[in-house]
N, C-alpha and C positions, 0 to 999 in steps of 0.2 A: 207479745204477738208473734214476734220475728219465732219466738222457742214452738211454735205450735205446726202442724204439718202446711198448711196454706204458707205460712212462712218463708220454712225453708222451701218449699216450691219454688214461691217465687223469687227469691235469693239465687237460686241455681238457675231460672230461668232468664233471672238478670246478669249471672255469670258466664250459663252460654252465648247469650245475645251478644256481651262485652266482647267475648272471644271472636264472634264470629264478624262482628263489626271491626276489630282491629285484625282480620286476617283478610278480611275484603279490603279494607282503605292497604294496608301494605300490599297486597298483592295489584290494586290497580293505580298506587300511584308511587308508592317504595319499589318494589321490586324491577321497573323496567329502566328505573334510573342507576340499579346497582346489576343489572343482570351480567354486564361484561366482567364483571370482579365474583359471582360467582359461580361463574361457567368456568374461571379461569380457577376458581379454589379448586372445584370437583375437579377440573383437570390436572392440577396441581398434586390432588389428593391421589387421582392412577397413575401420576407418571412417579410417585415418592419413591414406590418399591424399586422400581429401576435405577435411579437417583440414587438414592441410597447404596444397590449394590454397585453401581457406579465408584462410587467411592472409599467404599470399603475393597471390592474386588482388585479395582483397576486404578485404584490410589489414585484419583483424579478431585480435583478442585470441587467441592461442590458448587460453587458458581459454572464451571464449566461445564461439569456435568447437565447442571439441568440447563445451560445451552444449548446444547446438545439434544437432550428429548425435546425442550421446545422447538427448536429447527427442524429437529423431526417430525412432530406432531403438526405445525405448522404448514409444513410443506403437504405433507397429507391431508389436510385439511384444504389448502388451498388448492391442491391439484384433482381434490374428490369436488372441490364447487367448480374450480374451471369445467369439469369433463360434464356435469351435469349444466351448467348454465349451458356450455356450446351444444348439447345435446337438444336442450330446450329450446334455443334459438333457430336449431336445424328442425326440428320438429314444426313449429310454427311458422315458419318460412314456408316449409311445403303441403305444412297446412292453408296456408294464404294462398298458395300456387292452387292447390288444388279442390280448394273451398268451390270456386264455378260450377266444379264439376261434379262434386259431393252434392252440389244442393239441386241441380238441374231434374233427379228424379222429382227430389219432393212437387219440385215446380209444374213440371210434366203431367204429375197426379193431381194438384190441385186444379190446374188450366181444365183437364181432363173431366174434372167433377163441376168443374162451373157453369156446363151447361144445363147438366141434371138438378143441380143447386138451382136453379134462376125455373126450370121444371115445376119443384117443390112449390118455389114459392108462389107463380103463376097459380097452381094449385091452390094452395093456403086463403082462408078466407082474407078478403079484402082490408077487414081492419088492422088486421096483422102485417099484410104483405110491405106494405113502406117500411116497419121496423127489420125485418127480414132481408130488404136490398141495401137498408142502408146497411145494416152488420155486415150483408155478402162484398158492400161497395169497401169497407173499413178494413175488412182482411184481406182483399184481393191488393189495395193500398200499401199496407204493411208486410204481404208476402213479396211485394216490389222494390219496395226499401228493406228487406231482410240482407240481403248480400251489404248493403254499404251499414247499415248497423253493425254486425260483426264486426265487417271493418276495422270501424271507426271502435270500436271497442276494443278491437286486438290492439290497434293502434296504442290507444291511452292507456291499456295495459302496461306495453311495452315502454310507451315513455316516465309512467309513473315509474317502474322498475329504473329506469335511465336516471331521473329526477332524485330516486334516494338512494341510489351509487356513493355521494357522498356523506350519508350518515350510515350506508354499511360498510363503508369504508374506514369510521372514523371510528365505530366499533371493535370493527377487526384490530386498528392497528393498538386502541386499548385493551383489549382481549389479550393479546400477542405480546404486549408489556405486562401486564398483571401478570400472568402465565409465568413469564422467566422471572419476576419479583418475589413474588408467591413462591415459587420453586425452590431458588435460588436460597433463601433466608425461610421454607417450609417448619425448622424447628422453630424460630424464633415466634411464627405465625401463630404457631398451633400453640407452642407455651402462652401466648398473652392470651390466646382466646380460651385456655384454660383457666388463668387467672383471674378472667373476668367472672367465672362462676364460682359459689361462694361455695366453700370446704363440704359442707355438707348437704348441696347438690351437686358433687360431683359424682356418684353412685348415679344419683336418677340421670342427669346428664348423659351418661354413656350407657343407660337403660333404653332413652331415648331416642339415642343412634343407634344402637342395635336393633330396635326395634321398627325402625323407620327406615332400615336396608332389609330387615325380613321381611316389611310390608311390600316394600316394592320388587324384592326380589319373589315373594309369592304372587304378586299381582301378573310379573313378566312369564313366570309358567303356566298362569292359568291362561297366558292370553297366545303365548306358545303354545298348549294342547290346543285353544280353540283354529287356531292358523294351520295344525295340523291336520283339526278335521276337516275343514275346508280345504287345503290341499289334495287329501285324500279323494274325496267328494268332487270335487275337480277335473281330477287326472282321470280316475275312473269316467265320467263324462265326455271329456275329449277327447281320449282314444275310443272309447263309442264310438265318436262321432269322426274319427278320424284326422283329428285335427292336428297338424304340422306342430312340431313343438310342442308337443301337451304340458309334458312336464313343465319345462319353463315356464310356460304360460300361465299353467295354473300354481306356479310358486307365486308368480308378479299378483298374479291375481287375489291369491291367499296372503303378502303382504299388506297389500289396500284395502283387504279383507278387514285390517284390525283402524282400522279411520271408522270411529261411529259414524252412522246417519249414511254416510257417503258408501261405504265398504263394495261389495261385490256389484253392486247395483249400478254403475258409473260404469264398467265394463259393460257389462253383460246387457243392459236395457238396448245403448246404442248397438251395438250385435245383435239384439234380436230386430232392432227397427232396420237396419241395414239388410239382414236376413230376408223380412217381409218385403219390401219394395224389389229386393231382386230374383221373389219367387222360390227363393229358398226356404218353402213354410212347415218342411220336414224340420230341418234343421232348427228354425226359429221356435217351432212345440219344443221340441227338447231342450232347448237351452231357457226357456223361460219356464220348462219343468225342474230344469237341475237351478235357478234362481230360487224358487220358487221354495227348494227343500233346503237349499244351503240357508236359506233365511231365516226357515223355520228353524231349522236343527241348532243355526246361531243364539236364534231368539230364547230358543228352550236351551239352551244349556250355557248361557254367558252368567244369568245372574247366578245356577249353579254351580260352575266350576270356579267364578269369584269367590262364591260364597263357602266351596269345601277348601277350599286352599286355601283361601282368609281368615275362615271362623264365620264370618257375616252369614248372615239368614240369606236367602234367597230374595225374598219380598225385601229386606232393609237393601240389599243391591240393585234390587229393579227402581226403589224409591232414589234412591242417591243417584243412579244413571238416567231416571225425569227431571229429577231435581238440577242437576248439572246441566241439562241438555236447557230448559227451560230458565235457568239463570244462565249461562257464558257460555250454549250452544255446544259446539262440537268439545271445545277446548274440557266444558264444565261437564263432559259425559267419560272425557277419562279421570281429571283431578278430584270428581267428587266420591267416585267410587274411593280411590285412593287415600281420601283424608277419611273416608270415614272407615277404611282398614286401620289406618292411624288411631285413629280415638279410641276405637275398640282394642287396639293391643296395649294403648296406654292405661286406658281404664282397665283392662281385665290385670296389668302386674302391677296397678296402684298409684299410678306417676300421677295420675287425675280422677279424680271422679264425679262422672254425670250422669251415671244409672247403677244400677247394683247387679 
């Protein structure tokens, strides 16, 4: 039975299932318990060349050596999060200060419209109108307590962040030990993790890492061209329109740009509603024109430029980027594209096979 075409079908359908079940339990319940050991390998694995000439150039200890790059790397790191966390806190501070005054329009126009609203419903036949005041009575409620929700929101933001200070703390300073361990004894690391694969998968083994830096190194250009287009797209826009800093503007913006679901739209939506309430409704047309085509032009050309730079179809990249978004959200619209680069450069030079 197993030797007949239904067979194997379902043999390989039992093999991908297998796989795909043991790469979900590791990745949501293995992987966050080892992520500090290997953030610290990969960074182990950039700082080697350095390390290395370290020690051959400038005849130094390779324990002191990679002392040395981790104190480097270290202090960079920690002085790239101090400058953004105090950035973040300055930011939200004077967002808190100036939250009153941000929202006093919206407030302005709602009070404004509540006469005309209360109008309507007078109007509206009778069997209707009690469900009508009471929705008008429920938002006028809730547009009252809007200032102290946010609040209280920014609030337990902020202290949740305060509350796991000490498990990113306890992270970092394992991170920061694996790092100089790792570094420090990198031959010794790398021969045992060689010996643990058997003679003759050591071919496929480093098929498999080459293959899984081409993938992601194709994946990082396709998403470079599309950061470009956007960039482009952008600047031409805001110098239209005049706007201070374009360029910058539109690099930051063409950054956030590559965050699915979230990208230019986080900018740009709250700029055109700020636009409209302060009558600036020139401006707000064109910017939710230039929204409007950088969406599209993203839309039409992402599973494209995945898909020429990868190999992948077009349609198998739009599917893998529902697919991810719809199981693990934002996270599952980058990593799905990405393993399924993987499967296909494995299958196409024979490391596995799950289609022909």
């Amino acid at each position: 039975m197993l030797e007949s075409k239904e067979g194997r079908f379902i043999q390989k359908m039992i093999y991908i299932a297998s796989i795909l079940i043991v790469c979900w339990l590791a990745f949501r319940y293995l992987l966050p318990g080892l992520m500090p050991f290997l953030i610290a390998f990969l960074a182990a694995c950039i700082m080697e060349p350095l390390v290395r000439t370290m020690t051959v150039k400038l005849r130094l200890k390779r324990w002191f050596a990679a002392f040395l790059c981790t104190a480097v790397m270290l202090s960079f790191l920690i002085g790239l999060t101090v400058l953004a966390a105090g950035r973040i806190l300055y930011e939200a501070s004077s967002f808190i200060k100036q939250l009153p005054k941000f929202l006093s329009p919206f407030l302005s126009i709602f009070r404004g419209a509540e006469e005309r609203l209360y109008e309507y419903i007078i109007a509206a036949p009778p069997e209707v109108q009690s469900f009508f005041q009471s929705t008008l009575n429920s938002l006028l409620a809730q547009s009252s307590e809007l200032p102290t929700m946010l609040y209280s929101k920014l609030f337990a933001f902020l202290t949740s962040v305060i509350g796991s200070m000490p498990s990113i703390l306890f992270f970092a300073v394992t991170f920061g030990m694996s790092l100089f361990f790792i570094s420090g004894g990198y031959p010794t690391v790398r021969d045992f993790i060689q010996q643990q694969i058997p003679a003759n998968r050591q071919v496929w083994f480093k098929g498999i890492k080459s293959g899984f830096f081409d993938t992601l190194g194709s994946w990082l250009r396709a998403q470079l061209a599309l950061m470009g287009i956007t960039f482009s797209e952008l600047t031409i826009a805001f110098l239209i329109l005049r706007i201070d800093y374009a360029v910058i503007l539109a690099l930051l913006i063409s950054f956030i740009d590559a965050l699915p679901v979230l990208g230019t739209s986080i900018i740009l939506i709250p700029w055109i509603i700020v636009c409209i309430i302060t009558g600036a409704l020139k401006r707000a047309a064109f910017l939710s024109i230039t929204l409007l085509l950088v969406t599209l032009v993203r839309s039409f050309l992402e599973p494209k430029f995945l898909g020429s730079r990868t190999g992948l179809h077009p349609v198998a990249t739009l599917v893998a980027i529902y697919l991810g978004f719809r199981v693990s959200g934002i996270l599952g619209m980058v990593f799905f594209p990405i393993v399924l680069m993987l499967l296909k450069q494995f299958n196409d030079k024979g490391y596995i096979r799950l289609w022909k």
